[in-house]
MARBA-3410 file (N, C-alpha, C, O; in Angstrom, 1 decimal):
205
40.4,157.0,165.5,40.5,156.8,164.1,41.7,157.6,163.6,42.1,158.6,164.1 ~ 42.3,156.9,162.0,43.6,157.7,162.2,43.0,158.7,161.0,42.2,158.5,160.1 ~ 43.5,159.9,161.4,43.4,161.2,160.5,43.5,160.8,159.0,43.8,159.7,158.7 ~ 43.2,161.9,158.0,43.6,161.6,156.8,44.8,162.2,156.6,45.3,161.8,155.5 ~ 45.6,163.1,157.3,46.9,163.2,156.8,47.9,162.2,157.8,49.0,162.7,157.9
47.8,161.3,158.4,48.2,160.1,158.9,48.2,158.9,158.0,49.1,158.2,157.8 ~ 46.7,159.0,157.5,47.2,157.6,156.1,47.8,158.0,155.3,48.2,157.2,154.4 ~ 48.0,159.6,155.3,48.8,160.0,154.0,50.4,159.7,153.9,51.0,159.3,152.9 ~ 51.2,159.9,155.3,52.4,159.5,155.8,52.2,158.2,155.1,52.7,157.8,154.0 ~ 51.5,157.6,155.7,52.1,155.8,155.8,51.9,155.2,154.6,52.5,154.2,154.3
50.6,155.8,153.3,50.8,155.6,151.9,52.4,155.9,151.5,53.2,155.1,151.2 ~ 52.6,157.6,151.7,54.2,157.9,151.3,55.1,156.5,151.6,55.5,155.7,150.8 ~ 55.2,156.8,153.0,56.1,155.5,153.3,56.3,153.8,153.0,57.1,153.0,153.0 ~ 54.9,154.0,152.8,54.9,152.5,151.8,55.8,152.5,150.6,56.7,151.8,150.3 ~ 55.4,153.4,150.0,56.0,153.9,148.3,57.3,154.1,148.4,57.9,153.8,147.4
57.9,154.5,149.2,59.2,154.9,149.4,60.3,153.5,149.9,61.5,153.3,149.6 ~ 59.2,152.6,150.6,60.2,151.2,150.9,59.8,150.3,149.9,60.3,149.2,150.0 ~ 58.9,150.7,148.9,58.8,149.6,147.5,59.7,150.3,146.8,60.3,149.5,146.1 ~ 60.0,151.6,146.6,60.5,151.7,145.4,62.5,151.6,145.9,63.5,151.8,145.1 ~ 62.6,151.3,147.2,63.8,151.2,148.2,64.3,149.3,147.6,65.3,148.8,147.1
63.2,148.8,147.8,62.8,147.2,147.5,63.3,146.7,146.0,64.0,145.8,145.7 ~ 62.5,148.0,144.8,62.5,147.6,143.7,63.7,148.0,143.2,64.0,147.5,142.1 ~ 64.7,148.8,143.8,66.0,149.3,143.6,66.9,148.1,144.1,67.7,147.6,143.3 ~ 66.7,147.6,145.0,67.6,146.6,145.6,67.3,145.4,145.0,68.1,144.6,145.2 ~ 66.2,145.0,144.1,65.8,144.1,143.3,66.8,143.8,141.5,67.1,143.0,140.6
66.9,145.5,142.0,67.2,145.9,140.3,68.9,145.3,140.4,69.3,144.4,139.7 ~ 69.6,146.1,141.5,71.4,145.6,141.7,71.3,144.0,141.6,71.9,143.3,140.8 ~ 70.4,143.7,142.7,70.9,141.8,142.3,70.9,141.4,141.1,71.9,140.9,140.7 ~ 69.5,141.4,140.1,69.8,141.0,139.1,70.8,141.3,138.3,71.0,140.4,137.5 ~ 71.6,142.6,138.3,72.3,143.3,137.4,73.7,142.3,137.9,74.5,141.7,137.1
73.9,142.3,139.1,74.8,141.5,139.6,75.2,139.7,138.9,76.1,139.2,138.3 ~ 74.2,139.3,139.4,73.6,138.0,138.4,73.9,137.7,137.3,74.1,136.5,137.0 ~ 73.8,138.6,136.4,73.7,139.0,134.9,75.1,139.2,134.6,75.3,139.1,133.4 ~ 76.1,139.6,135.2,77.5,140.0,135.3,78.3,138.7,135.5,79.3,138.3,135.0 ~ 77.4,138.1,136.5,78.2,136.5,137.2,78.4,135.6,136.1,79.4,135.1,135.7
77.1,135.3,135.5,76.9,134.2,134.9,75.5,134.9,133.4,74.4,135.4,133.5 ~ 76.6,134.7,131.9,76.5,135.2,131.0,75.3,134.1,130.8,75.4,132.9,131.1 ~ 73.7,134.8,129.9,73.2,134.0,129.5,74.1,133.0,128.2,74.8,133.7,127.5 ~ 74.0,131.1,128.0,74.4,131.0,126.9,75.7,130.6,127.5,76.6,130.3,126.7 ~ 76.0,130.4,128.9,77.6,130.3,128.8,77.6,128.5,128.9,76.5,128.1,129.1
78.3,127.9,128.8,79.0,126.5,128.9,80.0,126.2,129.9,80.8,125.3,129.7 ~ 80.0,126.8,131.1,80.8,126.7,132.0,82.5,126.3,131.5,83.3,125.8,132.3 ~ 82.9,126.7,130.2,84.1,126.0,129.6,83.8,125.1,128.5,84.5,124.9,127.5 ~ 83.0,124.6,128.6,82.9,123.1,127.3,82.5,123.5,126.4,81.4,124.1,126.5 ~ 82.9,123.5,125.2,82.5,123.7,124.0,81.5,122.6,124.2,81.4,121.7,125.1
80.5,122.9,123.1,79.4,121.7,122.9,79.7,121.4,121.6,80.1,122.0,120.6 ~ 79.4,119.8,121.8,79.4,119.0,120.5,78.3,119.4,119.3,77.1,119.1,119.3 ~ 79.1,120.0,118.1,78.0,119.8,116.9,77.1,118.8,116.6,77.4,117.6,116.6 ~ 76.0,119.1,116.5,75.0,117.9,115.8,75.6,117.8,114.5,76.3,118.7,113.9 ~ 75.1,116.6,114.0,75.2,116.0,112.4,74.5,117.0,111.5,73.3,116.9,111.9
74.6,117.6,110.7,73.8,118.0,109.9,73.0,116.8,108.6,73.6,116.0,108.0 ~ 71.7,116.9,108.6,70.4,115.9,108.3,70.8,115.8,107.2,70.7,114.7,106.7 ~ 71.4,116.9,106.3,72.0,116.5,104.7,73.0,116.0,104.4,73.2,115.6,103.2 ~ 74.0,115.8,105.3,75.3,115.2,105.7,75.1,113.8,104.9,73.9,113.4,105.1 ~ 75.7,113.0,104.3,76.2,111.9,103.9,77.5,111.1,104.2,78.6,111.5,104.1
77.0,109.8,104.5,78.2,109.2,104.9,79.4,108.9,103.9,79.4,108.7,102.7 ~ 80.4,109.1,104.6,81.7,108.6,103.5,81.9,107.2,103.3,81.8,106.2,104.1 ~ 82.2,107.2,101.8,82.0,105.6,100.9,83.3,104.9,101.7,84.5,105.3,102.0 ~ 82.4,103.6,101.9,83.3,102.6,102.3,84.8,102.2,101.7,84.7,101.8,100.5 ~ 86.0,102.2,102.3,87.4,101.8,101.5,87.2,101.0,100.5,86.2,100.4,100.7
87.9,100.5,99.2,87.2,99.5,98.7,87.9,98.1,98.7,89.1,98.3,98.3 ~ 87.6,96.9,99.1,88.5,95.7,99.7,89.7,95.6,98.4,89.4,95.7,97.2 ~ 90.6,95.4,98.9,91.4,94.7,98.6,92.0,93.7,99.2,91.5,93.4,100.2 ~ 93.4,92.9,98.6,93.4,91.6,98.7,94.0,91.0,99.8,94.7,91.9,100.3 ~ 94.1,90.2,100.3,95.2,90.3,101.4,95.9,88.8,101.7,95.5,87.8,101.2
97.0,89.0,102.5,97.7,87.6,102.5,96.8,86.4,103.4,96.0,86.9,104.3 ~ 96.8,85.4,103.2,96.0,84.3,104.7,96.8,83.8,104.8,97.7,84.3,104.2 ~ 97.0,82.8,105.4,97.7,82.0,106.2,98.0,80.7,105.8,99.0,80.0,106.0 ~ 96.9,80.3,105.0,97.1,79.1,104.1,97.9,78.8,102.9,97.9,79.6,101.9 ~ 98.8,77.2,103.1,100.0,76.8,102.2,99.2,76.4,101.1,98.5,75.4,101.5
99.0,76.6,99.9,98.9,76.0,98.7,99.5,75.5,98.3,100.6,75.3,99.0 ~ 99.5,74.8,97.2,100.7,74.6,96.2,100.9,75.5,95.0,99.9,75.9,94.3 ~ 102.2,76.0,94.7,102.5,76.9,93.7,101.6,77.1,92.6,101.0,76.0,92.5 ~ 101.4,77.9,91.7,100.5,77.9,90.5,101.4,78.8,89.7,102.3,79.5,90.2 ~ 101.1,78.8,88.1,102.1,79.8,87.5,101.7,80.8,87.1,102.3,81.4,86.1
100.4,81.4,87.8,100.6,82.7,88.2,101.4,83.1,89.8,101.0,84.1,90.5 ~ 101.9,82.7,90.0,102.4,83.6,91.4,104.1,82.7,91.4,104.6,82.8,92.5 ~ 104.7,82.1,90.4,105.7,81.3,90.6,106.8,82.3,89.3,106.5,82.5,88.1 ~ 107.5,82.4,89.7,108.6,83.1,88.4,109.8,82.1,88.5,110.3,81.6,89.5 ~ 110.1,81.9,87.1,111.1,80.6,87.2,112.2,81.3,86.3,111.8,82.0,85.3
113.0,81.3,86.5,114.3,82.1,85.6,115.6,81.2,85.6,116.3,80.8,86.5 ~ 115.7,81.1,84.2,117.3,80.3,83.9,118.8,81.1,83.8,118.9,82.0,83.0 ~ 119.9,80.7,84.8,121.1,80.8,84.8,121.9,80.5,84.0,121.8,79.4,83.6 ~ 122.8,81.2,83.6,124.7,80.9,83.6,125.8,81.5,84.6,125.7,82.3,85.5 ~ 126.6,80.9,84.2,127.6,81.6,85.1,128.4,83.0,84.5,129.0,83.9,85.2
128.1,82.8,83.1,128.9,83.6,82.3,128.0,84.1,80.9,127.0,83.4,80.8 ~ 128.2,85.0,80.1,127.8,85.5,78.4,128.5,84.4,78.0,127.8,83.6,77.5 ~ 129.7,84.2,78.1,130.4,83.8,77.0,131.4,82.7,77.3,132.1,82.7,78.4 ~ 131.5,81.9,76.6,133.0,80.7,76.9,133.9,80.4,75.6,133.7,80.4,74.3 ~ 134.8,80.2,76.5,135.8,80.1,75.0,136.2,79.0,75.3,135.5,78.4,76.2
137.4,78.3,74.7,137.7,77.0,75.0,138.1,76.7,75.9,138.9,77.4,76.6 ~ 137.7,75.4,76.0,137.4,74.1,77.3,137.0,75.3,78.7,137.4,75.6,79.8 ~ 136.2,75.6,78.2,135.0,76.6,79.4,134.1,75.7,79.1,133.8,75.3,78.0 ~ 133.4,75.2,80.5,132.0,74.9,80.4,130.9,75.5,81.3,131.0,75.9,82.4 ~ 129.8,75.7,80.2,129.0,76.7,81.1,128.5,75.8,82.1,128.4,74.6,82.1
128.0,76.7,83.4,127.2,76.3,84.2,125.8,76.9,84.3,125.4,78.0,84.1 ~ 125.3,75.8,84.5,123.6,75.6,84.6,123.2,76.0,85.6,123.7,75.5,86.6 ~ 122.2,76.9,85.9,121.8,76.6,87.2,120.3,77.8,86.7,120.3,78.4,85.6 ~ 119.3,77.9,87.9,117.8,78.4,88.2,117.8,79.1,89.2,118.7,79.2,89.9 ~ 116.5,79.9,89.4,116.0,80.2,90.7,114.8,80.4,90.5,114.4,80.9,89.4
113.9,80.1,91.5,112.4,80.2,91.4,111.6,81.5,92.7,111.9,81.2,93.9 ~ 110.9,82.5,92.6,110.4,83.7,93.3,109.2,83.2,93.0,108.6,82.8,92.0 ~ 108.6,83.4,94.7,107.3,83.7,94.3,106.9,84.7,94.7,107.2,85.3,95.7 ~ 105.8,85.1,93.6,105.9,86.3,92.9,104.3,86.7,93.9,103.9,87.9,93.9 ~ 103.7,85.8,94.4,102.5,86.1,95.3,102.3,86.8,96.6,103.2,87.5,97.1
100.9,86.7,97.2,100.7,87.4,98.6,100.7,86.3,99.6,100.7,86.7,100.7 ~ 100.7,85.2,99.5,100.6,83.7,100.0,101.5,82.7,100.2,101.9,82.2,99.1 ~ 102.2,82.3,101.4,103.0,81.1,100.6,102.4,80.1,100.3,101.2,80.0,100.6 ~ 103.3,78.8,99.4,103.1,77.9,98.8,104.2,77.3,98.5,105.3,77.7,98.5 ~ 103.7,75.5,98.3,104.6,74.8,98.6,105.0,74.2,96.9,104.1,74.2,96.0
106.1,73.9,96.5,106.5,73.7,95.5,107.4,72.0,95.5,107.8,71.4,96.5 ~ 107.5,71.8,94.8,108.7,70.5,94.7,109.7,71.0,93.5,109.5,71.0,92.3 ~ 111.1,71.4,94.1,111.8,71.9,93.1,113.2,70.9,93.1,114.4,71.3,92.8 ~ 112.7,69.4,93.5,114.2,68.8,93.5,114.5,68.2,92.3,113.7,68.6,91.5 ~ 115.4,67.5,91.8,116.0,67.3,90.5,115.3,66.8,89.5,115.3,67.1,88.4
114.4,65.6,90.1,113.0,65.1,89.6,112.0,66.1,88.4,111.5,66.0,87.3 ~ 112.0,67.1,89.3,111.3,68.2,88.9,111.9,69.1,87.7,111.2,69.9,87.0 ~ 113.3,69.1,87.4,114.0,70.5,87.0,114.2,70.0,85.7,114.1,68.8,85.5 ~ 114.4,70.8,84.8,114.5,70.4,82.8,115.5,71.3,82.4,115.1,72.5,82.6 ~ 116.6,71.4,82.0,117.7,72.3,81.5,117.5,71.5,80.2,117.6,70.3,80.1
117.0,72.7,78.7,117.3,72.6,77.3,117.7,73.4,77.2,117.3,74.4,77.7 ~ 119.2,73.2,76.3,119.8,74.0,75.4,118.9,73.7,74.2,118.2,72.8,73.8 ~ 119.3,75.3,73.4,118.6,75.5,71.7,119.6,76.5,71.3,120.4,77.3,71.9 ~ 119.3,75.9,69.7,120.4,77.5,69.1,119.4,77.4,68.2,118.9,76.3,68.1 ~ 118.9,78.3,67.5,118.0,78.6,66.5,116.8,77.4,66.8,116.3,77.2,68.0
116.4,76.8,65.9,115.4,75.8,66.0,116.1,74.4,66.2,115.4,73.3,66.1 ~ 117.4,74.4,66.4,117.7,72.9,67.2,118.2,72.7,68.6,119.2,73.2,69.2 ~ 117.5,71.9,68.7,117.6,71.6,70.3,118.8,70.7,70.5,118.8,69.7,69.7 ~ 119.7,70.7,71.4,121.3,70.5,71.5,121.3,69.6,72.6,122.0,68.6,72.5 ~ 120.4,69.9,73.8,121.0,69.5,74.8,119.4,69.3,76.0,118.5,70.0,76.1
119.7,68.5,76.5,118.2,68.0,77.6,118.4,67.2,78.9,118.3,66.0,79.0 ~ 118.9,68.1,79.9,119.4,67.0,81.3,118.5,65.9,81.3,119.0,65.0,81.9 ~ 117.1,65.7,80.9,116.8,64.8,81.3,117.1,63.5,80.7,117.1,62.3,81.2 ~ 117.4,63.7,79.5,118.0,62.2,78.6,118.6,61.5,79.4,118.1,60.4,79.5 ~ 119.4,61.7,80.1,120.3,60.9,81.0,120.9,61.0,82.1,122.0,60.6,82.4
119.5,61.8,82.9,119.6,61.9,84.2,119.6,60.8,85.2,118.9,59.8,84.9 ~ 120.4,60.6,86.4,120.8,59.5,87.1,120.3,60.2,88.3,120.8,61.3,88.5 ~ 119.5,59.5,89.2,118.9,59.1,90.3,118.3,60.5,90.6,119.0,61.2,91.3 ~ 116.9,61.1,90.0,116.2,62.2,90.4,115.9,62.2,91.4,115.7,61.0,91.6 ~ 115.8,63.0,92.6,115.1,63.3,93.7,113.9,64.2,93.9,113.6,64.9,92.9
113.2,64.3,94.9,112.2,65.4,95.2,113.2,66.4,96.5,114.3,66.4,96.9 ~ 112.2,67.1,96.7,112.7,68.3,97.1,111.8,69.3,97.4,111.9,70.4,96.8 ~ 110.5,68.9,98.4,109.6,69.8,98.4,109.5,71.3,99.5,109.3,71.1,100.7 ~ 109.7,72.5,99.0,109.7,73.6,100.2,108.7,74.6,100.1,107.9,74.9,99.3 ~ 109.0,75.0,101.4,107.1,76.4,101.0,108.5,77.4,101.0,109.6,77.5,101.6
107.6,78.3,99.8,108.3,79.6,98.9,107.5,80.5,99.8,106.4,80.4,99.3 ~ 107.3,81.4,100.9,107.0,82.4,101.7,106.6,83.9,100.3,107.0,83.8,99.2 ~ 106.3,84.6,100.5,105.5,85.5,99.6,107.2,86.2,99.2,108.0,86.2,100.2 ~ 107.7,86.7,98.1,108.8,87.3,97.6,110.1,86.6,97.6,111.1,87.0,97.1 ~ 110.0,85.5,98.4,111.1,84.4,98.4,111.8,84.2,97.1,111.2,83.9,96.1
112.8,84.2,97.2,113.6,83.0,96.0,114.2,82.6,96.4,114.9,83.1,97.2 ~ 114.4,80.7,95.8,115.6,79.8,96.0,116.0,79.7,95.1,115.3,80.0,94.2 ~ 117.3,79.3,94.8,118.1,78.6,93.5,118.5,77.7,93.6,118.6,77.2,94.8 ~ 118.9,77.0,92.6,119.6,75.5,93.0,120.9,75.3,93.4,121.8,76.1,93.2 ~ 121.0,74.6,93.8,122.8,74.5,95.0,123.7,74.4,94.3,124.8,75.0,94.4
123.3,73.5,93.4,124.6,73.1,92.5,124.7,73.2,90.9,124.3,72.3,90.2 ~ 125.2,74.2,90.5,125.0,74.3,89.3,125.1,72.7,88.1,125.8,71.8,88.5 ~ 124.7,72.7,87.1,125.5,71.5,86.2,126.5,71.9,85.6,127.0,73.1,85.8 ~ 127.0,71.1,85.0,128.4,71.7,83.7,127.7,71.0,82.6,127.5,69.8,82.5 ~ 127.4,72.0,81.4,127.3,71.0,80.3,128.3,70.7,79.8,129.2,71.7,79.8
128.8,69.5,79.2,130.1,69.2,78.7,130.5,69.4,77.1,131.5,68.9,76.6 ~ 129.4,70.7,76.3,129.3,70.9,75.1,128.8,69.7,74.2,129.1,69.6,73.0 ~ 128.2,69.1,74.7,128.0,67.8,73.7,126.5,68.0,73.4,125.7,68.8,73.9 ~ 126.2,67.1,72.4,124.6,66.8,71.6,124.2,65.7,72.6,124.9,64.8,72.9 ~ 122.8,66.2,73.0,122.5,65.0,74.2,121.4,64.2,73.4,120.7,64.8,72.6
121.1,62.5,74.0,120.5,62.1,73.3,120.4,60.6,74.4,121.4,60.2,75.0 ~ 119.0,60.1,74.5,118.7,58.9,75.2,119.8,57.7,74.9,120.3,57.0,75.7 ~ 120.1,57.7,73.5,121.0,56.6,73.3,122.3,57.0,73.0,123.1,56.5,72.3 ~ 122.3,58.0,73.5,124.6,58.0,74.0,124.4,58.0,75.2,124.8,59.0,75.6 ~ 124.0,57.4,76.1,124.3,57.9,77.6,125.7,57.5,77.9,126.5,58.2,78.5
126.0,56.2,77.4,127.2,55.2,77.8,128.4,55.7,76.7,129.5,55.3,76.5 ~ 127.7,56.7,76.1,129.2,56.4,75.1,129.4,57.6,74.5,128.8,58.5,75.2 ~ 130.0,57.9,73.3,130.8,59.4,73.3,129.6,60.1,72.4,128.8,59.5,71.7 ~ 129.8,61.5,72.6,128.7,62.6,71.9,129.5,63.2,71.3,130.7,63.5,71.5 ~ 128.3,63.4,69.9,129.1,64.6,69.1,129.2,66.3,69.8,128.2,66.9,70.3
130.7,66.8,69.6,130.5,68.2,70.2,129.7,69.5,69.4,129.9,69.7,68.2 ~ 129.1,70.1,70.1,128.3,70.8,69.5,129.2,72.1,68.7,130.4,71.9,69.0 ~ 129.1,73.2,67.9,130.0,73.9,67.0,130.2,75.1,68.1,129.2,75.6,68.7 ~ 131.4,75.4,68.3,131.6,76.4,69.1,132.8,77.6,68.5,133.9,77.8,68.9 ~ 132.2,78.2,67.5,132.6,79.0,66.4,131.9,80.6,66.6,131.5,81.3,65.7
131.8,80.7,67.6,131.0,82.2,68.0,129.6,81.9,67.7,128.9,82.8,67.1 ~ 128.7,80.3,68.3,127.3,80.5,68.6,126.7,80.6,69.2,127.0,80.0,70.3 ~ 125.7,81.3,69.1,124.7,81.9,70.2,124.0,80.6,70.6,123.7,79.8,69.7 ~ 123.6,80.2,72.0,122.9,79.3,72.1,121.9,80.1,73.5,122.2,81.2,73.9 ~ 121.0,79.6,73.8,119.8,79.7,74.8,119.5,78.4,75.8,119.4,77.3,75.4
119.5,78.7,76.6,118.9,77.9,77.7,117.4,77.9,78.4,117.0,79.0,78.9 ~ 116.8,77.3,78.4,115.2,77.2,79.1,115.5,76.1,80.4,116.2,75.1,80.5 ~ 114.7,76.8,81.3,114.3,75.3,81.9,113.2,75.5,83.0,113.0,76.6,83.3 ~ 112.4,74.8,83.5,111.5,73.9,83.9,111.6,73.8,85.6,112.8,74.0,86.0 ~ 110.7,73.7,86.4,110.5,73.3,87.2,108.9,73.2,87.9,108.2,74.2,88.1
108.7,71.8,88.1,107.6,71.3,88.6,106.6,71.3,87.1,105.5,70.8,87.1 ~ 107.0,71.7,86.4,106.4,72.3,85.2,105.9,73.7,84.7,105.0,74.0,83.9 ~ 106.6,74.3,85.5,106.4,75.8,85.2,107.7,76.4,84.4,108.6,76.7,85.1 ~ 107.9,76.7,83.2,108.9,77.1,82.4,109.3,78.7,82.7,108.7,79.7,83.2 ~ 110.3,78.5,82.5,111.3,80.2,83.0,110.8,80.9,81.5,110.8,80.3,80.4
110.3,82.4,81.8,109.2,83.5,81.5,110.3,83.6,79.8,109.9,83.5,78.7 ~ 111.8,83.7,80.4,112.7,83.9,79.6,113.6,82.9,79.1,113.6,81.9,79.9 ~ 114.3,82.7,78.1,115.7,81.7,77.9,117.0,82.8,78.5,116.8,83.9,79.0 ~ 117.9,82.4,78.4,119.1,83.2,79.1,120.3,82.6,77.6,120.7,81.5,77.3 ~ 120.4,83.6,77.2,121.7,83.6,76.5,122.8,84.0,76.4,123.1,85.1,76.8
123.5,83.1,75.8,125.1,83.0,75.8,125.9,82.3,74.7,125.4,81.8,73.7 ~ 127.1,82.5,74.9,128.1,82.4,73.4,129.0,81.6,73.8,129.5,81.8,74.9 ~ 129.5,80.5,73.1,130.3,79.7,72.8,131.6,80.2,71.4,131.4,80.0,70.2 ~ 132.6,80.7,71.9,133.4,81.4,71.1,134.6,80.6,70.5,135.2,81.0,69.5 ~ 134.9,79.3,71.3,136.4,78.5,71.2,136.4,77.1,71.4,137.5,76.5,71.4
END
């Protein structure tokens, strides 16, 4: 049987290789804890959550846009504007006539702007002087699509020949209108959409 100061050694030495154990327990973890930080992300930031009070942002609000589809012109999106060649004419000057039509829309659209279609009136105060159509010869059509900001004009200007126009002179001589420094105005027409403005000018000679 073993003595009592024999179990007393081997109690000692027990305690001495636990507390040898609990030392070499303590370095690893301390080790560990150095390696790899509680909390770390290996590098990646992490993605925020949404905060639950968060509200979505209001939708853009529509606006308008071009399609694809040809209409026909309307006179909202059609701008029709009357020409001269000049302010002013003096004698044996004749002014020239002429247009152009813009469309003023997000769409194209198809128009008919051939001669058929077009109206040049002269006015000087409240009389009316002059009207290509009194005695127009052989009108045509002339239909084109106006593309969004487009403008055409007409190819060939007219010449008015200063005369009073009227269904029944076509064949024969007109009175000349007074060309004594008057102001006269021009309007005109196409498809039936009138120019926004008249265009004025002076007859001096």
């Amino acid at each position: 049987m073993a003595t009592r100061e024999t179990r007393e050694k081997r109690s000692v030495y027990v305690r001495r290789r636990l507390l040898v154990l609990a030392g070499l327990l303590a370095v690893i973890a301390i080790i560990v804890l150095v390696i790899w930080k509680p909390g770390s992300t290996s590098g990646f930031e992490p993605t925020p959550k949404a905060s639950a009070s968060a509200k979505p942002s209001a939708a853009p609000s529509p606006t308008e846009e071009a399609t694809g589809e040809v209409t026909d012109c309307s006179e909202k999106n059609v701008l029709v504007e009357a020409m001269t060649d000049q302010g002013s004419y003096g004698a044996n000057e004749l002014p020239q006539l002429s247009l152009q039509i813009t469309n003023t829309g997000k769409n194209a659209c198809s128009i008919n702007v051939g001669t058929s279609q077009q109206v040049f009136t002269i006015t000087s105060g409240t009389d009316v002087y002059w009207t290509s159509t009194d005695c127009q010869v052989e009108p045509a059509d002339a239909v084109v699509q106006l593309e969004p900001g487009q403008t055409v004009a007409s190819s060939t200007p007219i010449a008015w020949d200063r005369t009073r126009s009227s269904t029944t002179t076509c064949d024969g001589e007109r009175p000349p209108v007074p060309s004594d420094g008057v102001s006269y105005h021009l309007a005109t027409s196409v498809a039936g959409f009138e120019s926004a403005e008249t265009k004025q000018f002076m007859i001096t000679g």
